[in-house]
N, C-alpha and C positions, 0 to 999 in steps of 0.2 A: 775365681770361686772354686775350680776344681784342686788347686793347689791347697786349698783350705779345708775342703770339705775333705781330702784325702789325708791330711793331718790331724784332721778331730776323730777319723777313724782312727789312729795311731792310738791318742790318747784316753781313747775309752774303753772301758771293761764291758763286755758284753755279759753278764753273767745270769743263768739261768738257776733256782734258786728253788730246791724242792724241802719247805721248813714241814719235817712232817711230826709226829708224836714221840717216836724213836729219837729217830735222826735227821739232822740238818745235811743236805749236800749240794753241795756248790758246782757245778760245770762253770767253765768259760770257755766260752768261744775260742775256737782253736788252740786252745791246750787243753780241754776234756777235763774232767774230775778233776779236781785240787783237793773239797776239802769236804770227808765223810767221818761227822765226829754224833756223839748219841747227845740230842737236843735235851742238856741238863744242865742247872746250875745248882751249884754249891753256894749257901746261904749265911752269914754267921748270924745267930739269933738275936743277939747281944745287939750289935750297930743295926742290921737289916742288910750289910754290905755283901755283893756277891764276892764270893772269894776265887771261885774256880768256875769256869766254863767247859762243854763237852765234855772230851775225853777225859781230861784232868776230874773233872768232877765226879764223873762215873766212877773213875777208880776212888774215889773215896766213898763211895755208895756203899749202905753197910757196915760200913766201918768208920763211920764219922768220926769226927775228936768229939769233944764235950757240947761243945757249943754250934757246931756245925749240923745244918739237913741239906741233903739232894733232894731238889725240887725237878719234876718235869714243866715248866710252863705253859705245856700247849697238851691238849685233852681232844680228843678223836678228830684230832687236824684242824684244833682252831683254838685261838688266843684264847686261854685260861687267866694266866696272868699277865697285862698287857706292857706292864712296865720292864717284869722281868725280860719275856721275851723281846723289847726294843734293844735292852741292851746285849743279850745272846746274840740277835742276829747284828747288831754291831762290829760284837765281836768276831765274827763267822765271817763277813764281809769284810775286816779290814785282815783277817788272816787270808783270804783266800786273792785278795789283792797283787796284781802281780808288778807293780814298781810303785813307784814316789806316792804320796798321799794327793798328789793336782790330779789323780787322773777322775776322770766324769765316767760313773757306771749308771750304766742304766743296766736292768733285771727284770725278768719275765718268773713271775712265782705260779707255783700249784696252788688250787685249791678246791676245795671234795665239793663236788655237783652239787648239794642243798646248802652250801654256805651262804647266810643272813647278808645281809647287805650293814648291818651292824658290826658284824666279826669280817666282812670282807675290808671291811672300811678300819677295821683295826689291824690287820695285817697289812694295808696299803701304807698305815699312816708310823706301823714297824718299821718298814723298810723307809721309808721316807726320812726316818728320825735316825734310821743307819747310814746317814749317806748315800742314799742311792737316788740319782737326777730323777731319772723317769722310770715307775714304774708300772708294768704290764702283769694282768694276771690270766690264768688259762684255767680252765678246769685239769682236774689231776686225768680223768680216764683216758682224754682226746690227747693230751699231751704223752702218755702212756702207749697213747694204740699209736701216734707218728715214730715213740722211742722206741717202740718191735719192730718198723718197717712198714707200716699199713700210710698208703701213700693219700695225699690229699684228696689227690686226682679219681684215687679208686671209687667206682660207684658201689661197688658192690659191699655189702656189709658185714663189719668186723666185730667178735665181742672179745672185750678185755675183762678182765676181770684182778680191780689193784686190791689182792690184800697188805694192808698194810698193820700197824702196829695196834694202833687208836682208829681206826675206819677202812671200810670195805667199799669200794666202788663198784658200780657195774654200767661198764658203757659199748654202747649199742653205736658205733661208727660207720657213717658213708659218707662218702665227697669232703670230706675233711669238716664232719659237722658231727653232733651228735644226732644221733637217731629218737633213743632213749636211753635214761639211764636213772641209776638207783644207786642211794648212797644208806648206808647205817653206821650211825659214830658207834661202832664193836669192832677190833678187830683182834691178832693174834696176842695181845693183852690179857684178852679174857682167858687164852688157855691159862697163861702163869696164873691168872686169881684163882682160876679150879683146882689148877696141880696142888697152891700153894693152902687152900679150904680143905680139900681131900686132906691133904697129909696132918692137917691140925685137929681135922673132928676125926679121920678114924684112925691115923697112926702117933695121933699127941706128937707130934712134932712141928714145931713150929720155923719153917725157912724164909729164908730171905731172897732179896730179885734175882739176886747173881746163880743161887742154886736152881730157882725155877726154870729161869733162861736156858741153863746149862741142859735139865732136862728136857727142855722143850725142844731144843737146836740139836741135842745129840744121844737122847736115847728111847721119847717117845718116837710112836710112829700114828697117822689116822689112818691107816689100813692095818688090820688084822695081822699081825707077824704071824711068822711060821712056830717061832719058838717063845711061847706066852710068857716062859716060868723064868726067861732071860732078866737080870738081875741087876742093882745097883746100888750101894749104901748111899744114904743120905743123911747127910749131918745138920745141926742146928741145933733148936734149943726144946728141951722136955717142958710141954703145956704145963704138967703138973709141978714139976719141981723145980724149974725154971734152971737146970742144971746144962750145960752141952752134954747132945746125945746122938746117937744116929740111930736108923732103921733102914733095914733093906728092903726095896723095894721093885715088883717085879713090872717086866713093860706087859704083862696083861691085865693087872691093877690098874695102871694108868691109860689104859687105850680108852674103855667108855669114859672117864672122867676130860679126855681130848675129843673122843667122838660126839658128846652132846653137844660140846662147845660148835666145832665145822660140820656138826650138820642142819644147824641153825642156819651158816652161810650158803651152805650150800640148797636149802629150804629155798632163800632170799635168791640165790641167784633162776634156782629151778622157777618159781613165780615172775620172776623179771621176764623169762624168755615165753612164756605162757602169755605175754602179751606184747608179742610182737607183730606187728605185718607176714601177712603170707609172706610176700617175693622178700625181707627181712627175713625170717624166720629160715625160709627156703636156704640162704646165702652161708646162715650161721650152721645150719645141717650141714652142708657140703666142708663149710672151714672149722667147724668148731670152736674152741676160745679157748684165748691165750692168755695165763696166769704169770700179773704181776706185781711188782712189793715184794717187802723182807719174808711178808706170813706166807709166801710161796714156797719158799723152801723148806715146808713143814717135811719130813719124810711121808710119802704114801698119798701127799694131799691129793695130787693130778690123777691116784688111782682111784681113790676115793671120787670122788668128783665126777670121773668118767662114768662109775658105775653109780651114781646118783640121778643125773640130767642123762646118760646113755649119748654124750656126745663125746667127739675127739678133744680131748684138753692136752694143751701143751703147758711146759714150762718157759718163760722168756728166756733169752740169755741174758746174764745177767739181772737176774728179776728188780732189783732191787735200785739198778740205773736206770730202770725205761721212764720213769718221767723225767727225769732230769736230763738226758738223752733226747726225749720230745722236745722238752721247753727250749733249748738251746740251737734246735736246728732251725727254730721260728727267727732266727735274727740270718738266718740264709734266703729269709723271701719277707720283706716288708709287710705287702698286700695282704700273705696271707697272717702274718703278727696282726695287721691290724683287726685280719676279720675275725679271728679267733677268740682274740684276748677281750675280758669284759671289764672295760673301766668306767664305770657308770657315774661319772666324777660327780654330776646334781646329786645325785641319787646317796652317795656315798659321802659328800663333804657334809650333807646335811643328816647322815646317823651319826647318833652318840654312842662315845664307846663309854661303857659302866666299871671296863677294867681301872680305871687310872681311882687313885688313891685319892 
């Protein structure tokens, strides 16, 4: 039996599996990351047939052919569209597969703390239609707080804070449980919608994802710069004359139109800790909390934040691995995959999911 059971180790993918609003990333077990591509398909109108998956699709974002839209399938970390997303994460998992198509994967997925037992049941029944044996699912925070190093074992209490793209979590960790935690389907999305509102009502110009993106990742800041009147052209299309045009624009235009956005979150997380236990509360004073997700590496966010709540905020390493990081060290200890992960199979086989066509 041990001859046996040491060879179906061989042939199975362990893969931990974090489908978030951005992007889809795959770890496996003992080979780490494999596959980090932005969770989109490319649609042609005409058939209804996907033509491009992730990365490939992205680069067509914008600049479609005639017949072609980039679609996100998934909206603040959960099944929007249930068919398209089955066949993404198909996709995603037979790419990120590492030999022959017999091998048996089982996956342990994220997903954001007030996920419906409807939408969890439609992410189970994704991955399940992607080939994958056995599926396991964890919440994004607790998988999050193990992906920084916050150990099971620890009693004492951790707060994580995932921004993500499409949702914000906030999780409150001890003994390798949740404490409390708070979830809002907003996340660093909303700056692009403000950046890209602002520049339409007051400078008539109209941009698209790839420009907003750009400004959000590389020349706003949510902390107050030193040099306000610091500058940038921005090109696209004239509201009024529908002509290419561009306008410059400075990063102290853009700072309130990013500070109303995170300080919404930061509101969300200052109220989360307002209701914590003393000896909780106590634990989170002395450590402070660890920012992670893509919307982490906003410039300024961890100063901002600090002087928000007045606690010690760090950056993760890596911000944007720690759930993926989490979800995959769970196939290192059985006991604690099993206590974690929530498969609620009565509960889940009997919701209907309303995506399917």
């Amino acid at each position: 039996m041990l001859k046996i059971s040491s060879l179906k180790k061989l042939v199975t993918d362990s893969m931990a599996i974090d489908l978030g609003t951005a992007s889809t990333i795959i770890a496996v077990k003992d080979r780490g990351v494999v596959l980090d591509e932005p969770s989109l398909v490319a649609i042609n109108e005409l058939t209804e047939e996907i033509v491009a998956f992730g990365q490939e699709a992205a680069d067509m974002s914008g600049r479609e052919g005639r017949d072609i839209v980039v679609k996100a399938p998934l909206i603040g970390g959960v099944v929007a569209d249930f068919e398209r997303t089955k066949k993404m994460l198909a996709h995603f998992v037979r790419k990120a597969k590492s030999g022959g198509s017999n091998l048996a994967i089982q996956a342990v997925m994220s997903m954001v703390s007030d996920v419906t037992h409807v939408e969890q049941r439609a992410l189970l029944n994704a991955a399940e239609d992607a080939g994958i044996g056995k599926v396991f699912m964890m919440e994004e925070g607790l998988a999050a707080a193990f992906g920084v190093g916050v150990l099971p074992s620890d009693k004492r209490a951790s707060a994580i804070i995932d921004y993500g793209a499409g949702s914000t979590n906030i999780a409150i960790v001890a003994k390798g449980s949740i404490v409390t935690s708070t979830s809002e389907r907003h996340g660093s999305h909303e700056i692009n919608d403000a950046i890209a509102t602002h520049l339409r009502r007051h400078r008539g110009i109209q941009v698209g994802d790839e420009t907003t993106e750009m400004l959000k990742t590389s020349f706003v800041s949510t902390f107050l710069p030193d040099d306000i009147s610091k500058s940038i052209e921005v090109r696209g299309r004239d509201v009024q004359t529908g002509s290419p045009a561009a306008v410059d624009v400075t990063i102290g235009e853009l700072y309130p139109v990013v500070e109303g956005v995170v300080r919404r979150i930061a509101q969300l997380i200052k109220d989360t800790l307002t209701e914590l236990r003393p000896e909780v509360a106590a634990d989170i004073y002395d450590r402070g909390v660890i920012l992670t997700g893509g919307g982490s590496l906003l410039d300024g966010l961890d100063q901002y934040l600090r002087s928000y709540i007045n606690l010690a905020v760090t950056v993760a390493d890596e911000p944007r691995y720690a759930t993926v990081k989490g979800l995959v060290k769970m196939f290192e200890d059985q006991k604690l995959l099993d206590r974690v992960t929530a498969n609620e199979m009565n509960v889940l086989r009997d919701a209907e999911i309303p995506f399917e066509a």
